[in-house]
Backbone as CSV, one residue per row, in Angstrom:
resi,resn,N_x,N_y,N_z,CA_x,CA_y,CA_z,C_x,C_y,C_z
1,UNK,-42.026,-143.955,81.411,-41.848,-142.671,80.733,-40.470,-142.683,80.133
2,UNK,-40.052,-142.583,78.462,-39.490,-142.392,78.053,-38.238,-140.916,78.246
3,UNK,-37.209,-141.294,78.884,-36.468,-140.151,78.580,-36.160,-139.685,77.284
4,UNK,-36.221,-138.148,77.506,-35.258,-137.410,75.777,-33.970,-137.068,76.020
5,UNK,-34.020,-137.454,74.859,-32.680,-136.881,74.875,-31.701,-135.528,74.930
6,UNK,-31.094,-135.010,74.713,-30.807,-133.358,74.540,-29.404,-133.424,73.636
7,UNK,-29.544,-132.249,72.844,-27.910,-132.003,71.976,-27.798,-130.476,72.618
8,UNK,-26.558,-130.042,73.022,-25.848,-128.869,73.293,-25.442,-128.232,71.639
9,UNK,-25.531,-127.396,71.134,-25.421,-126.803,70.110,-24.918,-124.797,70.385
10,UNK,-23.620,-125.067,70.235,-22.920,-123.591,70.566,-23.979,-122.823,69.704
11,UNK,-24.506,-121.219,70.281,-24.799,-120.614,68.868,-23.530,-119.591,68.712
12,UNK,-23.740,-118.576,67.645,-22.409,-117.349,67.076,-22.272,-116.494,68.179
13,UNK,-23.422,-116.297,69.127,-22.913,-115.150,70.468,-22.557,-116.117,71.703
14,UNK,-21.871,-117.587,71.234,-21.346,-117.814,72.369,-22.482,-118.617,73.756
15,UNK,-23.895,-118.386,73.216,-24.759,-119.025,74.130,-24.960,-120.330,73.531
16,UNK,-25.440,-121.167,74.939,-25.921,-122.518,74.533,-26.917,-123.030,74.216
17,UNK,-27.674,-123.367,72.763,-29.001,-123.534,72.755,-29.538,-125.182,72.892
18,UNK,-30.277,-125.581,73.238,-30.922,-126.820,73.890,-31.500,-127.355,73.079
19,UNK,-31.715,-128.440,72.531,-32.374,-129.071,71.289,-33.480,-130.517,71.969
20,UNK,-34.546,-130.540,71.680,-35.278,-131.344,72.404,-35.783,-132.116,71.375
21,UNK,-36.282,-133.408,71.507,-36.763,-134.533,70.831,-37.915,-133.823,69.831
22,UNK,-38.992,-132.903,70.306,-39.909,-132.251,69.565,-38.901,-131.329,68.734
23,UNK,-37.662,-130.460,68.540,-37.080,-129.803,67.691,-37.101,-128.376,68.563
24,UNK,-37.370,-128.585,69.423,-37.859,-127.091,70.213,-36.629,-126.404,70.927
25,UNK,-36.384,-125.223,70.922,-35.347,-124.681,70.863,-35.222,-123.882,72.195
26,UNK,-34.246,-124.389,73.402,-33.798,-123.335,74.185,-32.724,-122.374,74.431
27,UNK,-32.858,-121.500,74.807,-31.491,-120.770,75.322,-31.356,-120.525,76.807
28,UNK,-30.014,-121.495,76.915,-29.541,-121.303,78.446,-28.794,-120.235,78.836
29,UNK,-29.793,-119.033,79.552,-29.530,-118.066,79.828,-28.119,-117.901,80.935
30,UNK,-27.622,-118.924,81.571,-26.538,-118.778,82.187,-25.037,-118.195,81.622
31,UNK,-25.466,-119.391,80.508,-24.339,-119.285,79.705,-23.979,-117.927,78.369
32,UNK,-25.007,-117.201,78.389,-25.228,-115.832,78.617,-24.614,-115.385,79.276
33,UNK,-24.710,-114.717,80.426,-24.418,-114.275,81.609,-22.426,-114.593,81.761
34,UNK,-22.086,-115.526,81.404,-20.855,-115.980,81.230,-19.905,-115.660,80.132
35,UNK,-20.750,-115.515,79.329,-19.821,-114.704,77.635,-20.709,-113.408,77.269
36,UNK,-20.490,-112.460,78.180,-21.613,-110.778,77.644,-20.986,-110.583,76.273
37,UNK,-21.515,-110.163,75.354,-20.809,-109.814,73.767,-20.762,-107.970,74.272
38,UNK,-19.638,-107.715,73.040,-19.414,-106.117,73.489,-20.725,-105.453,71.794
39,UNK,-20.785,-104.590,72.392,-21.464,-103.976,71.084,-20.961,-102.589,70.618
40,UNK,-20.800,-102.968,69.561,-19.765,-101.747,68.329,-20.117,-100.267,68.808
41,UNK,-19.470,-99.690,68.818,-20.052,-98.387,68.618,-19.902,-97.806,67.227
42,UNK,-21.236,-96.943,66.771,-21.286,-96.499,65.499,-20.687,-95.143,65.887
43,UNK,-19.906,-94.931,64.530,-18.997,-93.794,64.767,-20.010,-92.917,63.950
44,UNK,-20.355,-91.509,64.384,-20.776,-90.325,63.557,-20.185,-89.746,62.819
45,UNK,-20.240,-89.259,61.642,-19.325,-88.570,60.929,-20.211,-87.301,60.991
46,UNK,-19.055,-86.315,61.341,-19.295,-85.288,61.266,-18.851,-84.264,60.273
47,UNK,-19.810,-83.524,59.812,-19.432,-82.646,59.009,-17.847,-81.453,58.632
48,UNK,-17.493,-81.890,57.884,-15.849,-81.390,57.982,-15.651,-79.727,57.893
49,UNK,-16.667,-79.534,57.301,-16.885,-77.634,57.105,-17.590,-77.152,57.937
50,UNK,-17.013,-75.798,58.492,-17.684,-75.166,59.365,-18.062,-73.892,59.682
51,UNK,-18.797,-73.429,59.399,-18.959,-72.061,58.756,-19.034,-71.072,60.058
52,UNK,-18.223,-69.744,60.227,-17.948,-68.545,61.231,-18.538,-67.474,60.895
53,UNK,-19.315,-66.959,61.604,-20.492,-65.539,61.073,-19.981,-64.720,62.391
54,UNK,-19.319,-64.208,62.566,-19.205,-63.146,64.056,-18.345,-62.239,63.749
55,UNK,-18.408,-61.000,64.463,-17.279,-59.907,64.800,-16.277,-60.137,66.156
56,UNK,-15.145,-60.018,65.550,-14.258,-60.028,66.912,-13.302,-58.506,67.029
57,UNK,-13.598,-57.864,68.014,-12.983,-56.495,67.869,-12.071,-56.607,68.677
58,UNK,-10.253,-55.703,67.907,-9.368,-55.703,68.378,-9.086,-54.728,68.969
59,UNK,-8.591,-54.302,70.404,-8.831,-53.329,71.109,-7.157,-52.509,70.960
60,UNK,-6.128,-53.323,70.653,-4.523,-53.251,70.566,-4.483,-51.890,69.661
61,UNK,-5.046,-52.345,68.054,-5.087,-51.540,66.718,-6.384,-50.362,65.912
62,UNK,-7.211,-50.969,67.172,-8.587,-50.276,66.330,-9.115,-51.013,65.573
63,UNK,-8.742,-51.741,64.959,-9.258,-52.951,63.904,-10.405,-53.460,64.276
64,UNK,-11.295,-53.605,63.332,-12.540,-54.949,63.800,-12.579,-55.584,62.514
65,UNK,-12.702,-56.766,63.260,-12.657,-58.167,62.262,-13.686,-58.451,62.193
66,UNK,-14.548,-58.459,60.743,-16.055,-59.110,60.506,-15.404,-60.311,59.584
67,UNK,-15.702,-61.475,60.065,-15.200,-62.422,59.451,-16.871,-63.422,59.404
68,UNK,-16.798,-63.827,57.612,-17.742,-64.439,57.240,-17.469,-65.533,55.919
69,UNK,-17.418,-66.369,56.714,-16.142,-67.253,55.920,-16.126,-68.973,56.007
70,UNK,-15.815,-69.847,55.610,-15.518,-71.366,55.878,-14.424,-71.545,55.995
71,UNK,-14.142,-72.776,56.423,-12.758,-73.033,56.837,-11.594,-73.412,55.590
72,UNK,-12.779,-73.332,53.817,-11.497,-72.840,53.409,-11.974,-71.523,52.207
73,UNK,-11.993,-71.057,52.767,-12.061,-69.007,52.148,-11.100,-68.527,53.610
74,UNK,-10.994,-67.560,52.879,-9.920,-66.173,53.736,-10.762,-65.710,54.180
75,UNK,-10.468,-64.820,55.198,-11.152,-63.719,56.213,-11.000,-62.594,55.520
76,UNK,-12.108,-62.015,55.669,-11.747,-60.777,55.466,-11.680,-59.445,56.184
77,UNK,-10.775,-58.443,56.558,-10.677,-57.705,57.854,-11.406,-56.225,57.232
78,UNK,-11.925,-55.674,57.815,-12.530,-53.879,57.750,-12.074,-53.211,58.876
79,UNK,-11.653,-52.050,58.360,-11.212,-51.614,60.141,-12.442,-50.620,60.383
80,UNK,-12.559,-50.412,61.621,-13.343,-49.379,62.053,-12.788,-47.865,62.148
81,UNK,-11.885,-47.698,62.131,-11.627,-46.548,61.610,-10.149,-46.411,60.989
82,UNK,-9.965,-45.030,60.121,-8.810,-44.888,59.778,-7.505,-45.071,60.284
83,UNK,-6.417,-44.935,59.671,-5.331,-45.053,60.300,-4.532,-43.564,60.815
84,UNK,-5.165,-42.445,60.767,-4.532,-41.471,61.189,-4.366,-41.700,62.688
85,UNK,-3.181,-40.556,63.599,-3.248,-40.679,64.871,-4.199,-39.354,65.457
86,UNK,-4.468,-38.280,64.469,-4.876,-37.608,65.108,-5.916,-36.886,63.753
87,UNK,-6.518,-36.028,63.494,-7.202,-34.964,62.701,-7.259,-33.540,62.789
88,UNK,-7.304,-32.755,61.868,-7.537,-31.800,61.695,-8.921,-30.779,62.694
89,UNK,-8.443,-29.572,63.397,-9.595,-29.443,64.206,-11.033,-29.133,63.728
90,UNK,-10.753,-28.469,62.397,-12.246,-28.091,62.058,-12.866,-29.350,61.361
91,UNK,-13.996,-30.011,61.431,-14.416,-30.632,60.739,-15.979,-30.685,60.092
92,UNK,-15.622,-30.712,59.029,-16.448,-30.715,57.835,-17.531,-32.007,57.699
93,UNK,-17.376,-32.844,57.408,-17.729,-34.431,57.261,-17.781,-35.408,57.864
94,UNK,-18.852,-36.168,58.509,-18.680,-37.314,58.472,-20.019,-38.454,58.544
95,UNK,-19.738,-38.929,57.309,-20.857,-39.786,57.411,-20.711,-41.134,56.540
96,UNK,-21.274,-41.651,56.401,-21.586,-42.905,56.420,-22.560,-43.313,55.312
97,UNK,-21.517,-43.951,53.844,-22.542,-44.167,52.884,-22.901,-45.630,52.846
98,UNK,-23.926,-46.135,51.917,-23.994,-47.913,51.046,-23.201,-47.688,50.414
99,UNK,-22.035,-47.625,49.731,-20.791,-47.529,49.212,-19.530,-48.671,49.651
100,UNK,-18.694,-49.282,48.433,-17.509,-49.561,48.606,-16.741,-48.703,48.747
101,UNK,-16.161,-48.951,49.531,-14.832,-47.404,49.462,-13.750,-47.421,47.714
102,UNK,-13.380,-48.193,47.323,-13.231,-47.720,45.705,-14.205,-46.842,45.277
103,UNK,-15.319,-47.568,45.089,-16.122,-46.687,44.257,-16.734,-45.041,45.219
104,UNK,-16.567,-45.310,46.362,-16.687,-43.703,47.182,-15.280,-42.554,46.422
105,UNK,-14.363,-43.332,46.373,-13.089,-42.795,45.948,-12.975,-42.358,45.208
106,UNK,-13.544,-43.140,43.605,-14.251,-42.763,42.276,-14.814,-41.764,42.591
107,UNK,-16.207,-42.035,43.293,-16.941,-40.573,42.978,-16.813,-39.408,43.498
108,UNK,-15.188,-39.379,44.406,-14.811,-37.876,45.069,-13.690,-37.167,43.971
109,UNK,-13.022,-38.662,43.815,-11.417,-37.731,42.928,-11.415,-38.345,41.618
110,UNK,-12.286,-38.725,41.074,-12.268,-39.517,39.543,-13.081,-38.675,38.550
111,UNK,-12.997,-39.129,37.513,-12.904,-38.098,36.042,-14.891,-38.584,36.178
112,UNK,-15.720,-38.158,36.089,-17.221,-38.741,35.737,-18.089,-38.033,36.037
113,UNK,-19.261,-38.346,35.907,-20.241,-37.434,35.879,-20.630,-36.792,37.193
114,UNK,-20.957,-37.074,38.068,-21.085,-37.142,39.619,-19.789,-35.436,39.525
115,UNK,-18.762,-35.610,39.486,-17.479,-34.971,40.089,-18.100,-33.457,39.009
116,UNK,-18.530,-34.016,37.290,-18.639,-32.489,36.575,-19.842,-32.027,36.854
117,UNK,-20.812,-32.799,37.632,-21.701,-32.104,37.930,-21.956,-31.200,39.297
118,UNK,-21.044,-31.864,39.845,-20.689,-30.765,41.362,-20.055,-29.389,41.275
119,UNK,-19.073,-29.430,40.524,-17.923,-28.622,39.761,-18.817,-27.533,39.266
120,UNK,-19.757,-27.519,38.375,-20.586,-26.946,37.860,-21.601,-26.375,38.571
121,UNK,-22.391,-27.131,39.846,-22.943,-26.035,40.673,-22.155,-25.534,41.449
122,UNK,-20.764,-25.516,41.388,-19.880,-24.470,42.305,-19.740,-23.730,41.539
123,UNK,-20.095,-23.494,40.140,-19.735,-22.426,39.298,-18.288,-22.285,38.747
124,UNK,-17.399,-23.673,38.929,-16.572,-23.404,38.187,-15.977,-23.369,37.039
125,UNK,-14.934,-22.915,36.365,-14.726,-22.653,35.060,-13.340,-22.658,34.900
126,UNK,-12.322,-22.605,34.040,-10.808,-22.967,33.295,-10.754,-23.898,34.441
127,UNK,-11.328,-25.001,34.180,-10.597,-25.903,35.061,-9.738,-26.913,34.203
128,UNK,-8.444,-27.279,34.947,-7.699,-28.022,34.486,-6.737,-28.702,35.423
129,UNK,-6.561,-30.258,35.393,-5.985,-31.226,36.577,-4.929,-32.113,35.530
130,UNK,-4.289,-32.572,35.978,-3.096,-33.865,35.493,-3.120,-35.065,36.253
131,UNK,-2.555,-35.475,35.717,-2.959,-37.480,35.779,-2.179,-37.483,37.313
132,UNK,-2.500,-38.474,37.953,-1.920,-39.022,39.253,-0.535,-39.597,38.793
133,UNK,0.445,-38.727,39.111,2.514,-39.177,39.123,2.708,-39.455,40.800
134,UNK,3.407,-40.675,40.319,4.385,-40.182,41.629,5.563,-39.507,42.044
135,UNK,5.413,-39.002,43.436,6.629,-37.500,43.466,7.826,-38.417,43.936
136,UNK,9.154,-38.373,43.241,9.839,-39.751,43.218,10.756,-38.980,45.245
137,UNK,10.572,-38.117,45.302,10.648,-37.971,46.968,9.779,-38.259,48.025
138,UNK,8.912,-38.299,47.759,8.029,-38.582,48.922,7.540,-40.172,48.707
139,UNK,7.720,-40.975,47.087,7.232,-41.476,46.447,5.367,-41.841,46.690
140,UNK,4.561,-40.936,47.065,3.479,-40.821,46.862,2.432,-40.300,45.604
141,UNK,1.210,-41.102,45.246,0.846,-40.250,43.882,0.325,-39.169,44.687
142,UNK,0.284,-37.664,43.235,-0.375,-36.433,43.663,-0.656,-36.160,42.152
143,UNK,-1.817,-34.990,42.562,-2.128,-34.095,41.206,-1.762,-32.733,41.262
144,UNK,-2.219,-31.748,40.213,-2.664,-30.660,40.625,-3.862,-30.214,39.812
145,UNK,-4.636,-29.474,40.703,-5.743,-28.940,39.909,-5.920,-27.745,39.934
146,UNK,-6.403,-26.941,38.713,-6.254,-25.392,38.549,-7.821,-24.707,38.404
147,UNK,-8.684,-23.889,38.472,-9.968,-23.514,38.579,-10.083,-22.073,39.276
148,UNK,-11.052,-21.754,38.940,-11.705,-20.354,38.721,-12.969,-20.287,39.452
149,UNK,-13.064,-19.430,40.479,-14.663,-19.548,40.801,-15.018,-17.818,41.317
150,UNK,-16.533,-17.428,40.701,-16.831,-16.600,41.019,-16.982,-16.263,42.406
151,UNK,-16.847,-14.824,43.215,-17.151,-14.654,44.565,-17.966,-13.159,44.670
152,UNK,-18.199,-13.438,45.753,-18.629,-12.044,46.424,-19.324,-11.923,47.627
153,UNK,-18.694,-10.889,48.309,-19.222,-10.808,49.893,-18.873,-9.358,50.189
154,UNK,-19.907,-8.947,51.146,-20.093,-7.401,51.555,-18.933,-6.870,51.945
155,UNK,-17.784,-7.682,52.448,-16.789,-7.362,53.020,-15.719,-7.110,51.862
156,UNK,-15.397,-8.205,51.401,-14.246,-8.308,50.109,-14.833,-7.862,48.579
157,UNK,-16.210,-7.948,48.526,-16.470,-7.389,47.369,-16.516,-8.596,45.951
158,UNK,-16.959,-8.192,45.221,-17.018,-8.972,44.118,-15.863,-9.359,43.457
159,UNK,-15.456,-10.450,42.814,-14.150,-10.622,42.368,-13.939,-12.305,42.137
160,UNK,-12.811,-12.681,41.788,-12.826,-14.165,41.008,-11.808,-14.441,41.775
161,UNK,-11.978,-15.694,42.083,-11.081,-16.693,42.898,-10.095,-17.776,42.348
162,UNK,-8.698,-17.529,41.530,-8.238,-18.436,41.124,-7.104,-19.496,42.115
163,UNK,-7.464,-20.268,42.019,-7.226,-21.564,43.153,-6.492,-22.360,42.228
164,UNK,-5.699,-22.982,43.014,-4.531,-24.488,42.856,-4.697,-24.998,43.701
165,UNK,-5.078,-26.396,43.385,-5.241,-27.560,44.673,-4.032,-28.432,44.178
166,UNK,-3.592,-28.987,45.252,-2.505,-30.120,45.352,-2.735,-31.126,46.107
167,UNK,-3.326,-32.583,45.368,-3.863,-33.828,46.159,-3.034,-34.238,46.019
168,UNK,-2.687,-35.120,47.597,-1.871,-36.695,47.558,-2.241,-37.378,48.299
169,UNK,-1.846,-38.550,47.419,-2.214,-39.618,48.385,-1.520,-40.031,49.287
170,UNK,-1.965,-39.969,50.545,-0.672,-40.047,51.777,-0.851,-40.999,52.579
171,UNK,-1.728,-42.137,52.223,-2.654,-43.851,52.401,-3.018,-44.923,51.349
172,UNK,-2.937,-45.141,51.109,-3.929,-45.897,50.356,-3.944,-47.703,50.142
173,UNK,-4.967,-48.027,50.687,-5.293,-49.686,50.385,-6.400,-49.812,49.344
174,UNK,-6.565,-50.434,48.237,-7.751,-50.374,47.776,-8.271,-51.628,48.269
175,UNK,-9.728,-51.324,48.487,-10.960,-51.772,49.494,-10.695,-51.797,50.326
176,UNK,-10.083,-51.565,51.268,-9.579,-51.257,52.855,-10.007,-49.414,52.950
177,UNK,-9.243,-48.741,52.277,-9.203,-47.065,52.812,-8.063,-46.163,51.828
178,UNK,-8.784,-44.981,52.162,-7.665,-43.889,50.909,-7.368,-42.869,52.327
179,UNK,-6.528,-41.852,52.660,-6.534,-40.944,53.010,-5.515,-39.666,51.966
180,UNK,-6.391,-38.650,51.874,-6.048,-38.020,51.139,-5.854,-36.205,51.782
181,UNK,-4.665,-36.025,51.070,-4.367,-34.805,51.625,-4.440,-33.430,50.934
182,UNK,-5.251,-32.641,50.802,-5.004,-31.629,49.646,-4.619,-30.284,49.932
183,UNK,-4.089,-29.311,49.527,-3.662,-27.876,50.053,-4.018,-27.338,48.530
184,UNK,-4.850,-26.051,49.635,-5.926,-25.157,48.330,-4.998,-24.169,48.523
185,UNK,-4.558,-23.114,47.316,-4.163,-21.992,47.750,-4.609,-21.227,46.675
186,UNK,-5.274,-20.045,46.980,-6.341,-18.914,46.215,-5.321,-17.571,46.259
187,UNK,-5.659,-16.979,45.316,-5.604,-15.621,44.498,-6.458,-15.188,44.149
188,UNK,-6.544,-13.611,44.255,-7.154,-12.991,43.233,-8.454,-12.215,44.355
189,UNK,-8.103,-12.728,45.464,-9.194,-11.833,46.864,-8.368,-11.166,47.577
190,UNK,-8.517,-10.472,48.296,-7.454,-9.972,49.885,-7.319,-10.527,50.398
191,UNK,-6.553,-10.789,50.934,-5.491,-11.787,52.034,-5.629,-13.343,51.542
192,UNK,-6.041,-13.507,50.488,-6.138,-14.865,50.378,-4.459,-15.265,49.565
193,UNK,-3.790,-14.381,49.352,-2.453,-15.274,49.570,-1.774,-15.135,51.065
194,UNK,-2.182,-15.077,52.018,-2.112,-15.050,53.566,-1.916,-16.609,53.824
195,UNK,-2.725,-17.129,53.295,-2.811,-18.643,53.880,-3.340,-19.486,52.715
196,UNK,-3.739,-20.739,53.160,-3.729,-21.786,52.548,-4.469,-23.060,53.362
197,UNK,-5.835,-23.272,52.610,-6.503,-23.997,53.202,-6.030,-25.712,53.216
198,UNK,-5.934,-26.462,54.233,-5.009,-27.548,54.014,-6.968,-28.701,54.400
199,UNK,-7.057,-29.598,53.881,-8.055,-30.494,53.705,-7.743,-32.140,54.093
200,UNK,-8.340,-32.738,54.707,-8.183,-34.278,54.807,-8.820,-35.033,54.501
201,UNK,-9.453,-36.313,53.462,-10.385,-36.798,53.605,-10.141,-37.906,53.816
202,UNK,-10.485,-38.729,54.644,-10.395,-40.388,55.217,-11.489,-40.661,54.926
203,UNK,-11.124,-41.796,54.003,-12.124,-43.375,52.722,-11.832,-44.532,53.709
204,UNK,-13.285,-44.883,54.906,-12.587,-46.072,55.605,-13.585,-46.943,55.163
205,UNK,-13.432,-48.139,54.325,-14.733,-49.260,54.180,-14.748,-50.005,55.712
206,UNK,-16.142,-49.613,56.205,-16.302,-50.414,57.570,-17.196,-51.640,57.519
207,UNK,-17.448,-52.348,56.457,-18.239,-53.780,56.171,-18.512,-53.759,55.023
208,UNK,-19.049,-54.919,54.459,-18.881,-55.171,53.156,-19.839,-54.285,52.468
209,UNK,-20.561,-53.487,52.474,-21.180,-53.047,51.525,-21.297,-51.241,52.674
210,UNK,-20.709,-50.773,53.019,-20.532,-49.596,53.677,-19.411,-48.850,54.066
211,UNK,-19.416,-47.538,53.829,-17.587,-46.741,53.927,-18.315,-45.464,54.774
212,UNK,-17.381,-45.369,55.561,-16.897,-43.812,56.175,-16.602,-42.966,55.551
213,UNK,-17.025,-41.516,55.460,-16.034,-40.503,55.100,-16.235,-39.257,55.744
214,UNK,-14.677,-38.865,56.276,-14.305,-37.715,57.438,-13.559,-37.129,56.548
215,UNK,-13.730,-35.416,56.781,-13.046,-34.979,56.429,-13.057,-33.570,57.294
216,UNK,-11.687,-33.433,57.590,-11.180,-32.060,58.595,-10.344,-31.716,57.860
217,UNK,-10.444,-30.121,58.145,-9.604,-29.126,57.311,-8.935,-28.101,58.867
218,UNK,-7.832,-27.510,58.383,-7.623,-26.309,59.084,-6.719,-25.605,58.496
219,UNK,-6.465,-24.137,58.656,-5.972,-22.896,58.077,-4.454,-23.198,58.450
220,UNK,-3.619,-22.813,57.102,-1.640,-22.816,57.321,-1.736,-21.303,56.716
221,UNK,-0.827,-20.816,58.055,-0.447,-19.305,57.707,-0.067,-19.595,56.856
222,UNK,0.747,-18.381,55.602,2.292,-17.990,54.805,2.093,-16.987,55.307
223,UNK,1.734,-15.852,55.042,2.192,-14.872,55.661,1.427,-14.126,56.893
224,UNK,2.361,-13.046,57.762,1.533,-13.101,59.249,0.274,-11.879,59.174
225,UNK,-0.872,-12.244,59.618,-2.099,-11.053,59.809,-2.212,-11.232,61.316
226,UNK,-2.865,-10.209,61.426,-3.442,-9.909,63.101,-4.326,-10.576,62.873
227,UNK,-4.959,-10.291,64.467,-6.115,-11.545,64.942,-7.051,-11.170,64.817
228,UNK,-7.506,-9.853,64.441,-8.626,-9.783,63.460,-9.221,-10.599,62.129
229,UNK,-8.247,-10.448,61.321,-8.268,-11.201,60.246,-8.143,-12.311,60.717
230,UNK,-7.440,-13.015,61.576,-7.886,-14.343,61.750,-9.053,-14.853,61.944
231,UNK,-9.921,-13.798,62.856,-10.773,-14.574,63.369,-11.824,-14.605,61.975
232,UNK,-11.851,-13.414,60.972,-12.737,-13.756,60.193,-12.634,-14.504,59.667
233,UNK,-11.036,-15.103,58.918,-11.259,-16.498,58.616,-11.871,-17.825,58.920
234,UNK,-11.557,-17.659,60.251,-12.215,-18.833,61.042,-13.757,-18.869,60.949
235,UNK,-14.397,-17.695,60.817,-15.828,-17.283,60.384,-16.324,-17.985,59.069
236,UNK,-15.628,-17.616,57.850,-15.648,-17.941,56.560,-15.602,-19.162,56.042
237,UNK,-14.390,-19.489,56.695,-13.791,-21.248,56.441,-14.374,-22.283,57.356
């Protein structure tokens, strides 16, 4: 019986393969076992943008943060409520439109249709307002507005109500919030130069497509009545 021969032949991972007279090919698994190869790790790439959809509410300021945004856009903040510390006791208003607060703002104190058509079912008439100045003391803008409105009640009787309002603005961020301050003061009834109706309205945008609006009023003596007459005011107003 003829012996074969054998050739040792390194392969690229370091094992030894066996070569036999027929061409037939082994691998000596020892020599395996003696050189383990390491294997790469594939690195993942991960996506570099990352997009934040949540509310985080600040308990310090009142603030709530609706932030809806990528990592490269700005945040954008809404507060949940105004910045006053306190309000007026009587209150009038509050609710909650689909509104930007600009355009809520527009349609309370701006020149347009909405404002002459309200005006008009209050029945008023010589009305006349001036452009928003600022008062270089307080440096806040204000107006004034002048108007006429019919009245009558069993008590005071029939008669015309001429009024001066005085708005300012005593806030204002646009798209954030307005707070606005106005003092009515009437002629032309009984006791209505006694006092002077003082008004607040807080413009708070609380998310992107929704605004607040509060508004509290309460009575400033000028001059003194008994508490009779007070209380009917408090009735009236």
């Amino acid at each position: 019986m003829s012996s074969s021969s054998r050739k040792h032949v390194p392969s690229k991972q370091n094992n030894v393969t066996v070569v036999d007279d027929d061409n037939n090919h082994k691998v000596v698994l020892s020599e395996v076992n003696n050189h383990p190869t390491k294997k790469k790790k594939k690195k993942r790439r991960r996506n570099s943008s990352t997009t934040i959809d949540h509310t985080v509410p600040l308990v310090n300021n009142n603030i709530e943060i609706n932030i809806q945004t990528s990592l490269t856009e700005n945040c954008i903040i809404y507060r949940s409520k105004c910045p006053c510390d306190k309000h007026y006791n009587k209150q009038l208003i509050e609710h909650k439109y689909d509104l930007p607060v600009d355009k809520l703002f527009d349609l309370i104190f701006g020149s347009n249709e909405f404002v002459r058509t309200y005006r008009q079912a209050q029945h008023l008439f010589d009305q006349t307002e001036t452009d928003w100045i600022i008062n270089e003391e307080t440096n806040l803008r204000e107006r004034i507005l002048n108007y006429k409105v019919p009245f009558e009640t069993r008590l005071l009787g029939k008669s015309t109500i001429v009024t001066r309002e005085k708005q300012i603005r005593s806030c204002e961020v646009p798209g954030s919030h307005y707070v606005i301050e106005t003092e009515v003061y009437n002629d032309g009834v009984r006791f209505s130069d006694t006092f002077a109706l003082i008004i607040r309205f807080c413009l708070v945008q609380i998310s992107s497509t929704t605004s607040n609006l509060l508004v509290t009023a309460r009575i400033q003596y000028i001059k003194s009545v008994n508490a009779f007459i007070k209380r009917l005011f408090l009735i009236f107003i």
